[in-house]
C-alpha positions in Angstrom: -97.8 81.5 -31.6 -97.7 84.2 -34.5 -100.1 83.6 -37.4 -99.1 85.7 -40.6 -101.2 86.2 -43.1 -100.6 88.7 -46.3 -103.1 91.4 -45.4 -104.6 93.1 -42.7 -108.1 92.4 -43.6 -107.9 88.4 -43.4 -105.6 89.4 -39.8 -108.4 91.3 -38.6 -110.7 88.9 -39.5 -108.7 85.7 -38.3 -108.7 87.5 -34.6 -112.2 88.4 -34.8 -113.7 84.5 -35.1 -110.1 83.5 -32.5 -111.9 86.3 -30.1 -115.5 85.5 -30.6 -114.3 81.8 -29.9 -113.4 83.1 -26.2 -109.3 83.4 -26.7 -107.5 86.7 -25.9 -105.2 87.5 -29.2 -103.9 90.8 -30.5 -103.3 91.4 -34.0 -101.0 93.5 -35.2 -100.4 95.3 -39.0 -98.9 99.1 -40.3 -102.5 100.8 -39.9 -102.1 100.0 -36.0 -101.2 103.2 -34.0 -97.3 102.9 -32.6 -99.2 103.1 -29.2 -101.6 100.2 -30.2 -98.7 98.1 -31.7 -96.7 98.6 -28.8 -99.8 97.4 -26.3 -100.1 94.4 -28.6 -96.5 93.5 -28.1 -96.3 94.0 -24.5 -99.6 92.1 -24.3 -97.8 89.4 -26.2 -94.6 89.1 -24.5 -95.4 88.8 -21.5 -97.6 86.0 -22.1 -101.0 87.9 -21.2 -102.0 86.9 -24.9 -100.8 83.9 -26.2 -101.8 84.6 -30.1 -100.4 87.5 -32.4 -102.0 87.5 -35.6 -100.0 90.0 -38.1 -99.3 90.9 -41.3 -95.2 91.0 -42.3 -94.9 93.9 -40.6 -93.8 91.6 -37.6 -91.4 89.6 -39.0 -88.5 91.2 -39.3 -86.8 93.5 -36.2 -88.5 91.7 -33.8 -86.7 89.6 -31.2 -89.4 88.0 -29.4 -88.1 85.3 -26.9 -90.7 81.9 -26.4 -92.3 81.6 -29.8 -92.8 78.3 -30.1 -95.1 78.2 -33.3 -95.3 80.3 -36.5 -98.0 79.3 -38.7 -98.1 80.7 -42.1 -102.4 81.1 -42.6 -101.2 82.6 -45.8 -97.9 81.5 -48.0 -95.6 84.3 -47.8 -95.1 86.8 -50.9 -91.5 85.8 -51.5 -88.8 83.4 -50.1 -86.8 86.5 -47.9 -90.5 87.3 -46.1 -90.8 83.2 -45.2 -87.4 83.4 -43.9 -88.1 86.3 -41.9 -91.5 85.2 -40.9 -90.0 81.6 -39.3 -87.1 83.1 -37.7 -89.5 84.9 -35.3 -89.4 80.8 -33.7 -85.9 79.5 -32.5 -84.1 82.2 -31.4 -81.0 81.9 -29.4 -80.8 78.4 -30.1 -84.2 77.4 -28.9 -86.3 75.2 -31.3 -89.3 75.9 -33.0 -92.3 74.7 -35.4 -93.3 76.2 -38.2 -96.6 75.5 -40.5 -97.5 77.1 -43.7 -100.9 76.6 -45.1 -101.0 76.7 -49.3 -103.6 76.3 -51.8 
């Protein structure tokens, strides 16, 4: 599962309660280091984490095979960043489910 959310503060904070809650996440925004970001991913892929919390910096260029859930903490800024951000599920004709929380 990814969980976007618009800024790296409520990220960081999401994956600090999903942490102290006992689950392995990584979280992943633009003031990460390329070598943290690329952990995080790794982490990610290969199943060793099962959670990605990041900001929109994630959802576009990255073909990441097995999401199964997106879920939008935060409603995206604009209709081209929800596009991006639920196309990170169903790739290569594999289905996906997408949530969006909204206030």
């Amino acid at each position: 599962m990814i969980v976007f959310a618009n800024t790296k503060r409520r990220i960081e904070h999401l994956q600090k309660q999903v942490w102290s809650a006992g689950y392995t996440c990584v979280c992943m925004h633009g003031d990460k280091t390329q070598q943290e970001r690329e952990k995080g991913l790794i982490d990610f892929t290969s199943g060793k984490v099962q959670v990605m919390f990041a900001t929109d910096v994630c959802a576009r260029g990255l073909d990441i095979k097995g999401v199964t859930h997106v879920l939008n903490f935060d409603m995206a800024r604009d209709v081209e960043s929800y596009v991006h951000r639920i196309g990170r599920t169903g790739r290569a004709g594999m289905s996906g489910v997408s949530i969006t929380f909204f206030q």
